[in-house]
C-alpha angles and dihedrals in degrees: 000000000000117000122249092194137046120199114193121201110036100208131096095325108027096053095054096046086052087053102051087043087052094046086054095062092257118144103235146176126194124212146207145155099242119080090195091062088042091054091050095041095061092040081068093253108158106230130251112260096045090261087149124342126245096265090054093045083057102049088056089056100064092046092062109271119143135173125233148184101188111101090205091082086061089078102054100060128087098219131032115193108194112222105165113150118252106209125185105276133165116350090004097281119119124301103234099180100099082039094058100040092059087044101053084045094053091045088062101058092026114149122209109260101029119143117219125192128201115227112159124098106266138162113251115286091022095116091045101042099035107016103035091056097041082054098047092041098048090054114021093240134122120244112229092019104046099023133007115247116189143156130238113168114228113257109198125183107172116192089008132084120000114274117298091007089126123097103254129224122219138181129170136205078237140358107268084048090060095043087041083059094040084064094042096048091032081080088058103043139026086229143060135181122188125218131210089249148316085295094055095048090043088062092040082072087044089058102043091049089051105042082052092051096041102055084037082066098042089056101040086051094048089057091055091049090049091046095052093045092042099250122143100242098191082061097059091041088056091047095047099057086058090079125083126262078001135145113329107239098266107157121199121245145162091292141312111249124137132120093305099082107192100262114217108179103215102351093280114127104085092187093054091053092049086047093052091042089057093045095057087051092064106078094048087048084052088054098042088055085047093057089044099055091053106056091046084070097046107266135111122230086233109084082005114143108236124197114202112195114191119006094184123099102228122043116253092005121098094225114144113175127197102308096241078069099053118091079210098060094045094048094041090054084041089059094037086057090059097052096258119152105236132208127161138184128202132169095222099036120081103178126003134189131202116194082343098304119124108232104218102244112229105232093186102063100192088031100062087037091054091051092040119104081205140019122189126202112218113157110014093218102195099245087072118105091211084183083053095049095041089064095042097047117081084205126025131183130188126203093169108045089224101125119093103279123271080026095100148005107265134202 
């Protein structure tokens, strides 16, 4: 069966857009460059970064879907979402080069009346100054006159709701290309919001990252106020969301990390870069509390026995970004560097590495917290019985508040 629909860029975003479009019933074919990622994809291997698990992959499969890295497929579809990932690069704005290698793909094979959508994470008038002319120039057609061009920012909620339940934002380079993308969207999810234009649901994405980001902060930096006066932090937080229209539960945490960088166009949001710049404290701050506590008990970090529970960044999903972007990685090379022995267990994570080195994996859970001089608690997965652990652990410590109170130190 042919395929309706083209995604292009098969990672964290891509993946889960191709599911929710062949759960809907919608003939589609996923690209990438890399022959290699094409070839696993459609053997049924999950992908690294916990983008979809094996058992979903496979479902999709059997739908239909297939992976490709042949850009002819590209023009025979009537729709393209780009899905490319953005990662920080100079200067902390968006890394366009896998963006602009799928566009330029798709340009070459690009069909009047095709209607491309803008996915990726960008900075406002990215889809208009840099997509919408490697498009036009690659196939000598106007955007808004010979084919639609729109943007609808990726809404990802792994582990959470089933695929496209999420309200979706669209904004097109004209009218009929945004109402050429709500028809287009209206088969995925029951809701649609329009937006003025592409800029405005560029900055839609802008907003969501950083508001994300910025209460993240407040509340990393009120556990470290809590912590220095002697107030118990996880207490206030509960009391606060008691109020009305009050705080939005944001926990604190060991950082913040994963695949959505604070995005700051310009330069120019001075709350996003003190936010970022609280964040990355974080892990530093985990491991300071860590070398406290032991030595409050009597033991130096160096020669120390460290137990590391969950690795990964989001809690019950076996996503594990580029290192740089785990808390984990930072606070275990963090530990390493004071001499501390690590081990770490993790449900979804067979074999980790932290600066190249293999971190030895704890098969018996209660076991390794029971020899452990610490154990710290990074990701509560929900298979652990924190309770269970708590008694067996000589130290325990917390960074998600998540074990039964007075059962653990907490951040």
């Amino acid at each position: 069966m042919p395929a309706d629909l083209a995604v292009l860029g098969l990672e964290q975003l891509g993946l889960p857009a191709a599911q929710a479009a062949t759960a809907a019933g919608v003939a589609t074919v996923g690209f990438t460059p890399e022959h290699a990622t094409a070839t696993w994809l459609n053997a049924g291997r999950a992908p690294a970064g916990g983008a979809l698990s094996a058992a979903e992959l496979r479902r999709m499969l059997a739908t239909g879907f297939r992976a490709t890295s042949d850009p002819a497929v590209l023009g025979r579809v009537r729709t393209a979402l780009i899905c490319a990932p953005t990662p920080p690069g100079a200067g902390r704005a968006p890394d366009l080069g896998a963006l602009r290698a799928v566009t330029e793909a798709l340009a070459a094979h690009l069909r009047p009346r095709t209607l491309v959508v803008v996915e990726s994470a960008v900075h406002p008038g990215t889809t208009h100054d840099v997509v919408r002319p490697l498009l036009e120039r690659g196939s000598g057609l106007r955007a808004g006159r010979d084919f639609h061009l729109a943007c609808a920012p990726g809404r990802g909620d792994p582990g959470g709701r089933a695929p496209g339940s999420a309200p979706r934002v669209i904004g097109g380079l004209t009218p009929a290309c945004t109402e050429a993308a709500a028809a287009f969207y209206g088969r995925l999810t029951d809701k649609v919001v329009r937006a003025k234009g592409v800029a405005e649901a560029e900055a839609v994405k802008v907003l969501e990252t950083n508001f994300r980001h910025v209460n993240t902060a407040l509340v990393n930096e009120m556990a470290v106020l809590c912590h220095d006066v002697g107030i118990d932090l996880w207490d206030v937080v509960r009391c606060a969301e008691t109020r009305p229209h009050g705080p939005a539960p944001f926990r604190p945490g060991p950082g913040v990390g994963g695949h959505a960088a604070p995005m700051d166009p310009g330069g120019r949001l001075r709350l996003v870069g003190l936010a970022r710049e609280v964040n990355e404290r974080m892990p530093r701050y985990v491991t300071e509390r860590a070398a406290a506590l032991l030595n409050e008990h009597g033991k130096s970090a160096r020669g120390a026995r460290v137990l590391l529970l969950g690795v990964t960044h989001t809690p019950d999903v076996p996503d594990l970004p580029d290192e740089e972007a785990t808390p984990a990685h930072e606070i275990a090379t963090r530990l390493m560097a004071l001499g501390a022995q690590l081990t770490y267990h993790d449900p979804l994570v067979a074999r980790w590495r932290v600066a190249g080195h293999p971190i030895p994996r704890a098969v018996a859970l209660y076991e390794a917290a029971a020899d452990a001089d610490l154990t710290l608690l990074l990701q509560p997965h929900a298979t652990y019985d924190l309770q269970g652990l708590a008694a067996k652990a000589p130290l325990l410590l917390d960074t998600r508040g998540a074990t039964p109170a007075g059962a653990a130190h907490r951040l």
